[in-house]
TIMI-2910 file (N, C-alpha, C, CB; in pm, 1 decimal, decimal comma, always signed):
<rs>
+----------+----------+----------+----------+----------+----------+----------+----------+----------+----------+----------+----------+------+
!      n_x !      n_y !      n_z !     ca_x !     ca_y !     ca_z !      c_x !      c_y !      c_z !     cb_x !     cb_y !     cb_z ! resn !
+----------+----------+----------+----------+----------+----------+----------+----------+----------+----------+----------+----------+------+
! +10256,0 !  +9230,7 ! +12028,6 ! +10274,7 !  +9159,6 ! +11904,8 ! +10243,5 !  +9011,4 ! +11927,0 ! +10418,3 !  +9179,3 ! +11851,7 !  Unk !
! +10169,6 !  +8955,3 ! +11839,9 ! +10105,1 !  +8800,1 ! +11839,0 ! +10241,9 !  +8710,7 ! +11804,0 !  +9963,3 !  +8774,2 ! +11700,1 !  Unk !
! +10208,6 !  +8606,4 ! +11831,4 ! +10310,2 !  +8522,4 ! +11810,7 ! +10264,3 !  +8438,7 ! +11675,3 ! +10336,6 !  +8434,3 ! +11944,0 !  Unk !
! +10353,3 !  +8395,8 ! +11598,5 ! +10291,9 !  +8320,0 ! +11512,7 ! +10283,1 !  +8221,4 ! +11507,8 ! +10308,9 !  +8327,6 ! +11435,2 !  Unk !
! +10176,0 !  +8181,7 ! +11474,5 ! +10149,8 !  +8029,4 ! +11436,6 ! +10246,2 !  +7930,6 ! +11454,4 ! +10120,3 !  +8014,9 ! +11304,8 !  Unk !
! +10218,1 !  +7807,1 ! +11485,1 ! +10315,6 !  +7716,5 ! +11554,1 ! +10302,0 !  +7622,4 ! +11389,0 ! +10253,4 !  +7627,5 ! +11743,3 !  Unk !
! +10420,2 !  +7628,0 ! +11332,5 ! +10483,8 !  +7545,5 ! +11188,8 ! +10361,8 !  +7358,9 ! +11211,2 ! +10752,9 !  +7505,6 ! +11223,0 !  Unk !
! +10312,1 !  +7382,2 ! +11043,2 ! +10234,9 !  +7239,4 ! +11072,4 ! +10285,7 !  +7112,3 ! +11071,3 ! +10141,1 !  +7218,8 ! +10990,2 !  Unk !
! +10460,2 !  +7061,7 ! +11062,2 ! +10489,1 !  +7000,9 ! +11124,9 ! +10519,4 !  +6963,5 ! +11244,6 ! +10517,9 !  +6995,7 ! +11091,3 !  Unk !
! +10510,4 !  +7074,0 ! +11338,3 ! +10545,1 !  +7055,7 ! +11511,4 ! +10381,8 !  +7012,3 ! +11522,1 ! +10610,5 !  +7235,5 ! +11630,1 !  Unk !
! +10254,8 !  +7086,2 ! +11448,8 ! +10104,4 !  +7026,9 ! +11544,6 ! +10090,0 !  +6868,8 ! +11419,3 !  +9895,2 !  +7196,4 ! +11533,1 !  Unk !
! +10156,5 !  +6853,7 ! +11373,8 ! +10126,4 !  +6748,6 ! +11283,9 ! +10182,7 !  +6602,2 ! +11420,7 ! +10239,3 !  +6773,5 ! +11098,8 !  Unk !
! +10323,5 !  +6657,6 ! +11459,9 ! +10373,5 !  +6553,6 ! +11534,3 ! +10330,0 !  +6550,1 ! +11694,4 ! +10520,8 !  +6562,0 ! +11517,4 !  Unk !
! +10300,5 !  +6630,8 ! +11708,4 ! +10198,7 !  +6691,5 ! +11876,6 ! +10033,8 !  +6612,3 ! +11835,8 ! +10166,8 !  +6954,8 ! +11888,9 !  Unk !
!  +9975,1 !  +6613,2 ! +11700,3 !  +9858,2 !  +6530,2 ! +11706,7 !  +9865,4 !  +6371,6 ! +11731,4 !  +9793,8 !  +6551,8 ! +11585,2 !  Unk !
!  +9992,3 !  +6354,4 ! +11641,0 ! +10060,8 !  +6168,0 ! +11656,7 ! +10099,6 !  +6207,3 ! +11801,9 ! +10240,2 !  +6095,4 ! +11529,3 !  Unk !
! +10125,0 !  +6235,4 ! +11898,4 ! +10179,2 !  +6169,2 ! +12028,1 ! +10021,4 !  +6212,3 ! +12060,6 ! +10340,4 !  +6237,8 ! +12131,4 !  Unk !
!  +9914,0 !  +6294,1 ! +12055,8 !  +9786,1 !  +6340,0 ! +12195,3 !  +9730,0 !  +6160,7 ! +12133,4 !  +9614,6 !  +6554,7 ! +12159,3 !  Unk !
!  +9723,0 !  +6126,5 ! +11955,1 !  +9676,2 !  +6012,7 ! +11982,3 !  +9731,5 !  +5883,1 ! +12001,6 !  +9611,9 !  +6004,0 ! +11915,2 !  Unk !
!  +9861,2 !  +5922,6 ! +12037,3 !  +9924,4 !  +5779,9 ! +12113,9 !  +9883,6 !  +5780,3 ! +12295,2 ! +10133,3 !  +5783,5 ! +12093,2 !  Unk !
!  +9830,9 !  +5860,9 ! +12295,9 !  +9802,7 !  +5855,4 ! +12437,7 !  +9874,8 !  +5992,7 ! +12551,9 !  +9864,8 !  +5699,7 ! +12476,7 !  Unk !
!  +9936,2 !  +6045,3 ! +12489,6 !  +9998,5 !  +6156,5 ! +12583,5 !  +9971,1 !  +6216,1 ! +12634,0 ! +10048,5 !  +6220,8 ! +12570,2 !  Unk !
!  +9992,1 !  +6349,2 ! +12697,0 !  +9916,9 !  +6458,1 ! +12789,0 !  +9959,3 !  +6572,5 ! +12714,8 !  +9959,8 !  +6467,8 ! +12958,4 !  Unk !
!  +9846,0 !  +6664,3 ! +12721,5 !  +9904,8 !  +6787,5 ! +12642,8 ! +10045,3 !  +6859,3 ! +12702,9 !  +9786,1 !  +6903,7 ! +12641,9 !  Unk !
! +10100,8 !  +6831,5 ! +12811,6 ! +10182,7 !  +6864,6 ! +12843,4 ! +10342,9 !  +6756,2 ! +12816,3 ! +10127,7 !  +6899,4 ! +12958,7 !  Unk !
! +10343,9 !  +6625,2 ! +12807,9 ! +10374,1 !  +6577,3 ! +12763,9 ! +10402,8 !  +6646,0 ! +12609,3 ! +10314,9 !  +6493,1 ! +12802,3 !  Unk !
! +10328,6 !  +6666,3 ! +12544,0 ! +10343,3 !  +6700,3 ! +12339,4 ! +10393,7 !  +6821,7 ! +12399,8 ! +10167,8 !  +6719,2 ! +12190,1 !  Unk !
! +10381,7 !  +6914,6 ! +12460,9 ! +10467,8 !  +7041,2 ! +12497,9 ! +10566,5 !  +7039,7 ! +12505,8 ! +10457,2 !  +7096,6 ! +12588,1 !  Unk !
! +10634,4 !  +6933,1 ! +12609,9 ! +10774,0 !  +6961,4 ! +12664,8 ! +10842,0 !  +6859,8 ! +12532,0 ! +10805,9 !  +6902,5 ! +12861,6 !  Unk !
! +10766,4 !  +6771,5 ! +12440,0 ! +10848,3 !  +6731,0 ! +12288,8 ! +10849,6 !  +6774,8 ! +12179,4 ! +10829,8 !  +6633,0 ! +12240,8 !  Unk !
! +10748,2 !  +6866,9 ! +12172,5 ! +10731,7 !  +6920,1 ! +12076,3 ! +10789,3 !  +7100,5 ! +12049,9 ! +10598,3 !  +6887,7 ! +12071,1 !  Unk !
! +10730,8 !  +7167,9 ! +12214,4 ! +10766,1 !  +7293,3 ! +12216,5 ! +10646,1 !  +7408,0 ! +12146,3 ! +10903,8 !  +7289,6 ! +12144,4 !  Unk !
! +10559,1 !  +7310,2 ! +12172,9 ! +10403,8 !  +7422,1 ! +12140,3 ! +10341,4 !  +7380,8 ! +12290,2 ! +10259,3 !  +7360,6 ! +11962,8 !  Unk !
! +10305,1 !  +7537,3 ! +12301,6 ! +10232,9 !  +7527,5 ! +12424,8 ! +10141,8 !  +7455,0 ! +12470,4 ! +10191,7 !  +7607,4 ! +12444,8 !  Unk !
! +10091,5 !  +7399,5 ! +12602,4 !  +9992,3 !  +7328,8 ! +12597,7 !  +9845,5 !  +7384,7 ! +12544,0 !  +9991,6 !  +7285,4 ! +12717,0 !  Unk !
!  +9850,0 !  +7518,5 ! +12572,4 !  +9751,8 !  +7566,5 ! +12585,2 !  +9660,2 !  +7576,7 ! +12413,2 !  +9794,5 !  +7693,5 ! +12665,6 !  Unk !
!  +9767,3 !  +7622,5 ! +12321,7 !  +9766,6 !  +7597,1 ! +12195,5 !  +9701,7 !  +7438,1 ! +12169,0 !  +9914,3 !  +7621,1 ! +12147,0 !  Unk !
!  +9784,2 !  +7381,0 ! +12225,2 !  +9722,1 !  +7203,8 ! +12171,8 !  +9592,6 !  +7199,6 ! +12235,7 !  +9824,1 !  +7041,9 ! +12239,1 !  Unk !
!  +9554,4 !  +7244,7 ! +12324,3 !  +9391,9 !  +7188,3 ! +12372,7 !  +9361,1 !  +7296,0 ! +12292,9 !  +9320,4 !  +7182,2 ! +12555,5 !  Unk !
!  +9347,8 !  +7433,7 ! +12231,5 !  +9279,3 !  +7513,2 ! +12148,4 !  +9285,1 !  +7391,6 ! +12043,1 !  +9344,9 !  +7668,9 ! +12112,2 !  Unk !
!  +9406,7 !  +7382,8 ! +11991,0 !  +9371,1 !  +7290,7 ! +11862,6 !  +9306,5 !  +7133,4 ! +11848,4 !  +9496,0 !  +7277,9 ! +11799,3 !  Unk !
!  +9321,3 !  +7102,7 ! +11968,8 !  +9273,8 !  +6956,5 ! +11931,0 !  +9216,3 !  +6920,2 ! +12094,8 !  +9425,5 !  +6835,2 ! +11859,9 !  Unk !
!  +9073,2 !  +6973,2 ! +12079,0 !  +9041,2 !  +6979,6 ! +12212,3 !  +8937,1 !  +6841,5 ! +12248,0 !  +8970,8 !  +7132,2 ! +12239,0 !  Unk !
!  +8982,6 !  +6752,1 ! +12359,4 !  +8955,2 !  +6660,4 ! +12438,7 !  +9038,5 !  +6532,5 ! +12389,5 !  +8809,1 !  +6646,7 ! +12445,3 !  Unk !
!  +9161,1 !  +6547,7 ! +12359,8 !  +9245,0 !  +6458,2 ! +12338,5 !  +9374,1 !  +6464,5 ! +12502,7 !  +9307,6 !  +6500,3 ! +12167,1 !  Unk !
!  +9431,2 !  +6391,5 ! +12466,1 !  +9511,8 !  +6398,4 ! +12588,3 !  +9512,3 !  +6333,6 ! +12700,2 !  +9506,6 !  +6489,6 ! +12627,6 !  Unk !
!  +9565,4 !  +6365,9 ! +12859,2 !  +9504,9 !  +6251,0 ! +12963,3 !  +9382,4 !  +6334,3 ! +12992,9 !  +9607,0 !  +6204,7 ! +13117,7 !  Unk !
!  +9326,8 !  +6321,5 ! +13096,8 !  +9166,6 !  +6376,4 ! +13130,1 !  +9272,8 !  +6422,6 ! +13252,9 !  +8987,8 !  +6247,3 ! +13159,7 !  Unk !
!  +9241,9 !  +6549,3 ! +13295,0 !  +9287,4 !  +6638,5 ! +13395,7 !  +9248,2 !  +6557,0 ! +13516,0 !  +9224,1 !  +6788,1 ! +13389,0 !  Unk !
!  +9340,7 !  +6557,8 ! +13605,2 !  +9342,2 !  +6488,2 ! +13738,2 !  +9354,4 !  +6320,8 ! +13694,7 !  +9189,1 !  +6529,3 ! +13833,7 !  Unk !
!  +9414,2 !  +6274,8 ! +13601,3 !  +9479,6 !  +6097,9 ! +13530,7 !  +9598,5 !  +6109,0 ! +13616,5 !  +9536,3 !  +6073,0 ! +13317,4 !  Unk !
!  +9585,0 !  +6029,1 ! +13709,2 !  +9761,5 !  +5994,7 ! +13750,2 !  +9764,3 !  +5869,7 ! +13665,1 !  +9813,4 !  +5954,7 ! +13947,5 !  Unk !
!  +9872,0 !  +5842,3 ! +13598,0 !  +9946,2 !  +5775,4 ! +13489,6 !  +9904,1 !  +5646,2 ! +13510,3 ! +10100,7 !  +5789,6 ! +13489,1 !  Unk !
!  +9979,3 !  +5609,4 ! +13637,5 ! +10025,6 !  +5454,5 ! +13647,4 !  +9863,4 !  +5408,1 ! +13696,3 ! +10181,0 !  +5414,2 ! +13785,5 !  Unk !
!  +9789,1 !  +5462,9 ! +13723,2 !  +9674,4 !  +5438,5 ! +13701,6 !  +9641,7 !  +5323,0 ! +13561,7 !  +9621,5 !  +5576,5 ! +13692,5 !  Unk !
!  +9642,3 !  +5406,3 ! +13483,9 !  +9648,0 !  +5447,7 ! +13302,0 !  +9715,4 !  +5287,2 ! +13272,5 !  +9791,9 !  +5628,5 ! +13236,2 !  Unk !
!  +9853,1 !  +5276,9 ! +13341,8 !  +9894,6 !  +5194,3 ! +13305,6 !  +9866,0 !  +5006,7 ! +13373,6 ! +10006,0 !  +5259,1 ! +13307,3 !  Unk !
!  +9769,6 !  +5027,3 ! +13497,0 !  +9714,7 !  +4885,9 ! +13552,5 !  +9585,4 !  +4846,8 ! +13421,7 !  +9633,1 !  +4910,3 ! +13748,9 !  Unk !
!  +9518,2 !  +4959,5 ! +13355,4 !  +9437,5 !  +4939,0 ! +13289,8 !  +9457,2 !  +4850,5 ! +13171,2 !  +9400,7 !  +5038,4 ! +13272,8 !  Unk !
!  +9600,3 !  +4858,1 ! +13126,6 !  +9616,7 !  +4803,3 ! +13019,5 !  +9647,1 !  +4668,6 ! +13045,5 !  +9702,0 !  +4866,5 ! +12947,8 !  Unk !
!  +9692,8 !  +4628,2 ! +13127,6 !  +9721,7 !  +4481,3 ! +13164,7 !  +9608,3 !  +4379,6 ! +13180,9 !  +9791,3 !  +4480,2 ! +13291,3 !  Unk !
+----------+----------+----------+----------+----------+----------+----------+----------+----------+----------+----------+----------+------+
</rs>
């Protein structure tokens, strides 16, 4: 049996954090939709696989 559809306020608020900068795993563990779901739905948003963070974060300074 399929699971259903993840409610369009949880991918409404999982799209506001992938474009604040988050990781699809990040919008997972706040939101509670899988990651795997969020890169189906909104695919090349997120960090870029293999981003260590604080990297991320000398950039902005």
């Amino acid at each position: 049996m399929a699971t259903p559809p993840p409610a369009p306020h949880l991918l409404a608020r999982a799209k506001r954090l992938l474009d604040d900068g988050c990781s699809y795993a990040e919008a997972e563990r706040t939101v509670g939709v899988s990651r795997k779901t969020l890169a189906r739905r909104f695919p090349g948003m997120g960090m870029p696989k293999g981003t260590w963070w604080p990297n991320q974060l000398r950039t902005i300074r």
